[in-house]
N, CA, C and O atoms as CSV, one atom per row, in Angstrom:
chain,resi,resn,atom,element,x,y,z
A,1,UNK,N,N,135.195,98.931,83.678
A,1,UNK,CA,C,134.347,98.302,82.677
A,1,UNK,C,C,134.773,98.815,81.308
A,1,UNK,O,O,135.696,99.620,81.192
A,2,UNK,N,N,134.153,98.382,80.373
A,2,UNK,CA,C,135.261,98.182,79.026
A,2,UNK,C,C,133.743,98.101,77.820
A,2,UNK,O,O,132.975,97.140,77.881
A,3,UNK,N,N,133.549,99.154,76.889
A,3,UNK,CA,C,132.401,99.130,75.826
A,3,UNK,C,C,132.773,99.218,75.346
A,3,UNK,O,O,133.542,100.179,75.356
A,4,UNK,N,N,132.720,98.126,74.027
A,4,UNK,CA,C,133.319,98.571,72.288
A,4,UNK,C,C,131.707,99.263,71.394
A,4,UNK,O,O,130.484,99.146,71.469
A,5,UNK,N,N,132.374,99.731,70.879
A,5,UNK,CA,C,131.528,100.670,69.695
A,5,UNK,C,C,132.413,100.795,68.410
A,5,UNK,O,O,133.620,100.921,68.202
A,6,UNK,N,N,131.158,100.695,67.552
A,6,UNK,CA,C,131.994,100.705,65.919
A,6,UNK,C,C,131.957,102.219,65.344
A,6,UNK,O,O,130.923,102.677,64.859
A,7,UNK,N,N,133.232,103.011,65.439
A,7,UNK,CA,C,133.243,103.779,64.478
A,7,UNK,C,C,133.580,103.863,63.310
A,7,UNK,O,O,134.787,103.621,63.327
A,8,UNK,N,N,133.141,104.140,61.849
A,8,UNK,CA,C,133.303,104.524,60.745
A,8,UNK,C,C,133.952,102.713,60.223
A,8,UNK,O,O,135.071,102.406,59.811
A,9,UNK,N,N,133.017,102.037,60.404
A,9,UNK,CA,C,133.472,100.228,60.200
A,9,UNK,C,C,134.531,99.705,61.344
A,9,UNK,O,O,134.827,98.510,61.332
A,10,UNK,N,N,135.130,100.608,62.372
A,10,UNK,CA,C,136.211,99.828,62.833
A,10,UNK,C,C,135.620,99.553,64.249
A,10,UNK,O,O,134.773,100.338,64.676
A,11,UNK,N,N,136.011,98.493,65.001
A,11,UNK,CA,C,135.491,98.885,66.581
A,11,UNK,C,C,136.393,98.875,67.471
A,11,UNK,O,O,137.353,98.109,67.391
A,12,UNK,N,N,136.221,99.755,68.498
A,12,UNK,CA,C,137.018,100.310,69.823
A,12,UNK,C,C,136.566,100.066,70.979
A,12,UNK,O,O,135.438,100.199,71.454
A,13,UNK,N,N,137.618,99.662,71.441
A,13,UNK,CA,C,137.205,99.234,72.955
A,13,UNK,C,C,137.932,100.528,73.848
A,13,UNK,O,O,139.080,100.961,73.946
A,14,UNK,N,N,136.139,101.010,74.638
A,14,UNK,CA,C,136.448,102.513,75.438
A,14,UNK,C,C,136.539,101.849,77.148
A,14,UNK,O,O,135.737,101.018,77.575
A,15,UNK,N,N,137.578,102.372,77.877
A,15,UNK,CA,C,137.310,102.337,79.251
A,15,UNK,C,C,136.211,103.010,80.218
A,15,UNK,O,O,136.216,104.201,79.905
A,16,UNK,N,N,135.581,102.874,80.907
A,16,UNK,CA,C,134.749,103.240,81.380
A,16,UNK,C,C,134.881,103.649,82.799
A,16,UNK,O,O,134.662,102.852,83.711
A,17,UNK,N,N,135.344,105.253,83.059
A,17,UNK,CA,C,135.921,105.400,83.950
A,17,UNK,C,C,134.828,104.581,86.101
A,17,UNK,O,O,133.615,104.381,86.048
A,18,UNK,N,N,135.308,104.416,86.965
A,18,UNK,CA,C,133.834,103.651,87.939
A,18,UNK,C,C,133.105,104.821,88.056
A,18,UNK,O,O,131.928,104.564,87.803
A,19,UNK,N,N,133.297,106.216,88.377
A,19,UNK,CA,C,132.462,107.046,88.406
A,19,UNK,C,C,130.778,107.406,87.303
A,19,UNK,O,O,129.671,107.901,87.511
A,20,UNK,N,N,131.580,106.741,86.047
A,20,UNK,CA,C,130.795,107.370,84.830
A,20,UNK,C,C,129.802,105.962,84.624
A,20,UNK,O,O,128.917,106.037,83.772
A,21,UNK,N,N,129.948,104.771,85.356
A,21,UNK,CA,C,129.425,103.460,85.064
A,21,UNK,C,C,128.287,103.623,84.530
A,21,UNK,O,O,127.865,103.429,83.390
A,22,UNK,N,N,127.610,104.182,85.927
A,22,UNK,CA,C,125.746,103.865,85.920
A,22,UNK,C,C,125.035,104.936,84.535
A,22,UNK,O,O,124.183,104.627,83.702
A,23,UNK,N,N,125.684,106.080,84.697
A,23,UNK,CA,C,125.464,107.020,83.629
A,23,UNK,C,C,125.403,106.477,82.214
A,23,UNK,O,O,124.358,106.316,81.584
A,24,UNK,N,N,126.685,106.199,81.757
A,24,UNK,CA,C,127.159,105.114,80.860
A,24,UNK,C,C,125.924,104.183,80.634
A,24,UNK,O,O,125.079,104.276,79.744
A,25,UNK,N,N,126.020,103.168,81.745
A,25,UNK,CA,C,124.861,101.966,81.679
A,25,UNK,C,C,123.364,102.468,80.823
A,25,UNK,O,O,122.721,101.930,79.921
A,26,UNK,N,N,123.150,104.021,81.750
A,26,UNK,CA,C,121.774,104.554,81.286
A,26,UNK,C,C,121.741,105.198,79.796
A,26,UNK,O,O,120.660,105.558,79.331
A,27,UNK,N,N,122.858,105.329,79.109
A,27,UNK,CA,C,122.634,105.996,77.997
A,27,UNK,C,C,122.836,104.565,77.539
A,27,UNK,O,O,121.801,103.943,77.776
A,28,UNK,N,N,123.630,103.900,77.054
A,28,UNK,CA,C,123.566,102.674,76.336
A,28,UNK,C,C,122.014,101.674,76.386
A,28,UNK,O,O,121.526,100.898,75.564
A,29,UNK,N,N,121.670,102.026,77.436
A,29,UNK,CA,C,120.449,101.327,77.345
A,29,UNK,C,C,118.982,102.386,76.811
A,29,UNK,O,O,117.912,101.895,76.453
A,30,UNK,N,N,119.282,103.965,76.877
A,30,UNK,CA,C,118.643,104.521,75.986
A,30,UNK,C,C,118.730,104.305,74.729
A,30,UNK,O,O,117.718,103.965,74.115
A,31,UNK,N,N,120.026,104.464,74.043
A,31,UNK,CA,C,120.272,104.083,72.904
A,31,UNK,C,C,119.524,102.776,72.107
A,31,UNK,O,O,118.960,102.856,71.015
A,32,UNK,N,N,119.644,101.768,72.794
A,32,UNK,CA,C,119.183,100.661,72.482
A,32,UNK,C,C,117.717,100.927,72.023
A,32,UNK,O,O,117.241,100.889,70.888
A,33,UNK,N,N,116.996,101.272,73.506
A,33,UNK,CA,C,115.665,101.471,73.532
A,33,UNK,C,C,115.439,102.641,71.975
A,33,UNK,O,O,115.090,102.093,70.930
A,34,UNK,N,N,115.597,103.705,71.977
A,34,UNK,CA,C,116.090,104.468,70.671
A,34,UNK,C,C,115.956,103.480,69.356
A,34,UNK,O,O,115.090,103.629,68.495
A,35,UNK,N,N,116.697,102.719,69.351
A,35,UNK,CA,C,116.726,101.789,67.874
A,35,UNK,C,C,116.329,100.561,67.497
A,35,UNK,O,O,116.419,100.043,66.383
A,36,UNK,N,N,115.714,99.962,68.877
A,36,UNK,CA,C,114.357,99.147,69.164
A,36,UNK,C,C,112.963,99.960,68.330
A,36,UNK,O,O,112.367,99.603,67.314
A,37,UNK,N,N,112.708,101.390,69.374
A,37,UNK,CA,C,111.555,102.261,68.628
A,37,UNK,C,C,111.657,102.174,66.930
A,37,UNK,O,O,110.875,101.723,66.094
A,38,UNK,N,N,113.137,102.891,66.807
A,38,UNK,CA,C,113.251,102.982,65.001
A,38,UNK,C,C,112.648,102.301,64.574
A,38,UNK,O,O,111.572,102.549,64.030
A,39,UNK,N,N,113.228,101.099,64.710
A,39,UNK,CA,C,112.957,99.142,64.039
A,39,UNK,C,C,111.422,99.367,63.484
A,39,UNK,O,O,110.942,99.287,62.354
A,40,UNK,N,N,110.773,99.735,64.981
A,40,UNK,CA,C,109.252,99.144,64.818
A,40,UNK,C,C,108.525,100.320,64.187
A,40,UNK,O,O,107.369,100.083,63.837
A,41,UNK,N,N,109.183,102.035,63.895
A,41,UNK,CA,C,108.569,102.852,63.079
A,41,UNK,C,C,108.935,102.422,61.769
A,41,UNK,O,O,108.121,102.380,60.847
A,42,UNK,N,N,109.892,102.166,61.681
A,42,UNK,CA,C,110.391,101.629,60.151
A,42,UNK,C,C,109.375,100.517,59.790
A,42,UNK,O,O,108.576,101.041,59.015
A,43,UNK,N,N,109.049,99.256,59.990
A,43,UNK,CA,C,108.176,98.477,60.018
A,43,UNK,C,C,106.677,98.885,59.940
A,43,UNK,O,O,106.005,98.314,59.081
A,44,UNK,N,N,106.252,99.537,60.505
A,44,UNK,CA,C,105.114,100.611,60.774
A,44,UNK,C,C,104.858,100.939,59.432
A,44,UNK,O,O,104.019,100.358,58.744
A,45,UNK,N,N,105.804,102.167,58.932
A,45,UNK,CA,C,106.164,102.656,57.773
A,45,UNK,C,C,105.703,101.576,56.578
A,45,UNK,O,O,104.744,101.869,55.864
A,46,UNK,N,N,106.221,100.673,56.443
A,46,UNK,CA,C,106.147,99.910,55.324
A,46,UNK,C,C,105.354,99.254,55.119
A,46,UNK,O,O,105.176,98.698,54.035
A,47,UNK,N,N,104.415,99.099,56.458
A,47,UNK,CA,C,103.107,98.451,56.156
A,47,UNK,C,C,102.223,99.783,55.993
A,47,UNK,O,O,101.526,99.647,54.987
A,48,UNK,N,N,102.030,100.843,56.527
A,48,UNK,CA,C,101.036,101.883,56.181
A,48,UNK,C,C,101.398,101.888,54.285
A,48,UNK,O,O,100.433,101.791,53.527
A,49,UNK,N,N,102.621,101.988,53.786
A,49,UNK,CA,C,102.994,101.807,52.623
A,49,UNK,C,C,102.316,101.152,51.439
A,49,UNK,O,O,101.945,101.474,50.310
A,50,UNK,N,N,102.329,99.908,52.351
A,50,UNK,CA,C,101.426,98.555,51.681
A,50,UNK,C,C,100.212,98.398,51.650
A,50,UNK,O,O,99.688,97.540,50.940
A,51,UNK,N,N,99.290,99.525,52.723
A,51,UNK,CA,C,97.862,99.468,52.468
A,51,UNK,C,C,97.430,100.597,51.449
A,51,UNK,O,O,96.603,100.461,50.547
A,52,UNK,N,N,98.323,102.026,51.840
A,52,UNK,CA,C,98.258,102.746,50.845
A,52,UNK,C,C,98.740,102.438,48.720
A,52,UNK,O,O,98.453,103.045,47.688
A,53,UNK,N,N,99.466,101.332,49.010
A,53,UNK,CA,C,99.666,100.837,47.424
A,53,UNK,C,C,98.624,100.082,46.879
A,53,UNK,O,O,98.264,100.239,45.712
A,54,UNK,N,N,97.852,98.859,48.028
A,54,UNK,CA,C,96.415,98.528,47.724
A,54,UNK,C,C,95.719,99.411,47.395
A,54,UNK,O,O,95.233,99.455,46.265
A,55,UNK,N,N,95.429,100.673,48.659
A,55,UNK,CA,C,94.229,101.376,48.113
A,55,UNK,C,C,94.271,102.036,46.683
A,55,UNK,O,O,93.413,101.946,45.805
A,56,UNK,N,N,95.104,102.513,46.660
A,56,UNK,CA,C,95.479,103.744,45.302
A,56,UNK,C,C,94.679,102.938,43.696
A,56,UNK,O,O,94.418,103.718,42.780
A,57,UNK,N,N,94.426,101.745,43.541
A,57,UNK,CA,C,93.865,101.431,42.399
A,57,UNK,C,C,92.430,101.749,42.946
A,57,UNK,O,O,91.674,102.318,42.158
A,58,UNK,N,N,91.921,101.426,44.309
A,58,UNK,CA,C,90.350,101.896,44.328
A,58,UNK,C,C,89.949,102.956,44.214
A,58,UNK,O,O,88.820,103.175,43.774
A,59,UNK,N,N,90.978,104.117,44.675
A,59,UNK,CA,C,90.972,105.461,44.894
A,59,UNK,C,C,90.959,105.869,43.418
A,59,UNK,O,O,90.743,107.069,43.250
A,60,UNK,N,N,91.119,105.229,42.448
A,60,UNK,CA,C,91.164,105.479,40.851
A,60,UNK,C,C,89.738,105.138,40.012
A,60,UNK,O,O,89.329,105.760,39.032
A,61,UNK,N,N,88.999,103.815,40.756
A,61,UNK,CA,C,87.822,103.550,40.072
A,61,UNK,C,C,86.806,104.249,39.579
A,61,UNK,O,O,86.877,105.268,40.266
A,62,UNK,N,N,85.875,104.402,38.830
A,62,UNK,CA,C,85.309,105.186,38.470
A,62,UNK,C,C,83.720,104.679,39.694
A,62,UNK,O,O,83.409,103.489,39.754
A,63,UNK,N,N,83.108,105.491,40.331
A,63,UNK,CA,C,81.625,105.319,40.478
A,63,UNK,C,C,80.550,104.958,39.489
A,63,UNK,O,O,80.337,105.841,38.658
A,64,UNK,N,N,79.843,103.898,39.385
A,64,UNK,CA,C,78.674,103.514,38.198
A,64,UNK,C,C,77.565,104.643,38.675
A,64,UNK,O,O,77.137,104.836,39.813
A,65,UNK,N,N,77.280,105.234,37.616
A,65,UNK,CA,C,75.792,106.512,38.020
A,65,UNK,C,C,74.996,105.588,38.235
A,65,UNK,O,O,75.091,104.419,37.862
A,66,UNK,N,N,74.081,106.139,38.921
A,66,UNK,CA,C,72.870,105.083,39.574
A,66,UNK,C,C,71.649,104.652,37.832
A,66,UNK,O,O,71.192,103.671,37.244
A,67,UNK,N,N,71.659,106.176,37.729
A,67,UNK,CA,C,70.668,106.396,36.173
A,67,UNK,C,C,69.350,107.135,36.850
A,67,UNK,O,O,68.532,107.603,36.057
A,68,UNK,N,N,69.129,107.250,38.076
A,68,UNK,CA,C,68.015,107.522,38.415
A,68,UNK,C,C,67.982,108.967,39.115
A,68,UNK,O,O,68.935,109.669,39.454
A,69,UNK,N,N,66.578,109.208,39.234
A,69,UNK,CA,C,66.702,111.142,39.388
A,69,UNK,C,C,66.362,111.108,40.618
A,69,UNK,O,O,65.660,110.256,41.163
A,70,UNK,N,N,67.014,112.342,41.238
A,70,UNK,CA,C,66.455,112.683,42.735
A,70,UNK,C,C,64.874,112.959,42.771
A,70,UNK,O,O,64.398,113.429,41.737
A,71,UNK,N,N,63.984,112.710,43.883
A,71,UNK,CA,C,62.979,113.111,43.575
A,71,UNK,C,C,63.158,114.317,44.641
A,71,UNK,O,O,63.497,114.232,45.821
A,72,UNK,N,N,62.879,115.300,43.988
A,72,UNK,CA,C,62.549,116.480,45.107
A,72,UNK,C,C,61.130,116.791,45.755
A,72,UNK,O,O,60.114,117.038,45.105
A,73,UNK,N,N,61.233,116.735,47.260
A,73,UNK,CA,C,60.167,117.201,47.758
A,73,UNK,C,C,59.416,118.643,48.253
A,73,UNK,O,O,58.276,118.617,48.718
């Protein structure tokens, strides 16, 4: 079996000795899974981003004083 991978812009095609197949198979498909996760923390990221850039003008408002006194009992 035969995997290309891009190093440093170029890509190479590696042989894959039959012993190393399934091994092989299982890291390439970690990998994947790996930069699937990224994708969706990155995404994640940029929306927590986007609620925190909404909030930050409320987090600035001033409170109106009521005008009125506690009554103590």
């Amino acid at each position: 079996m035969v995997i290309s991978a891009s190093e440093k812009g170029k890509t190479s095609l590696r042989v894959i000795p039959h012993g190393f197949l399934v091994e092989i198979q299982i890291k390439v498909r970690r990998y994947q899974e790996l930069r699937h996760a990224r994708a969706r923390l990155v995404e994640v990221h940029r929306k927590m981003l986007r609620v925190i850039d909404e909030m930050e003008p409320m987090r600035r408002e001033e409170i109106p004083a009521s005008g009125k006194n506690k009554v103590s009992q």
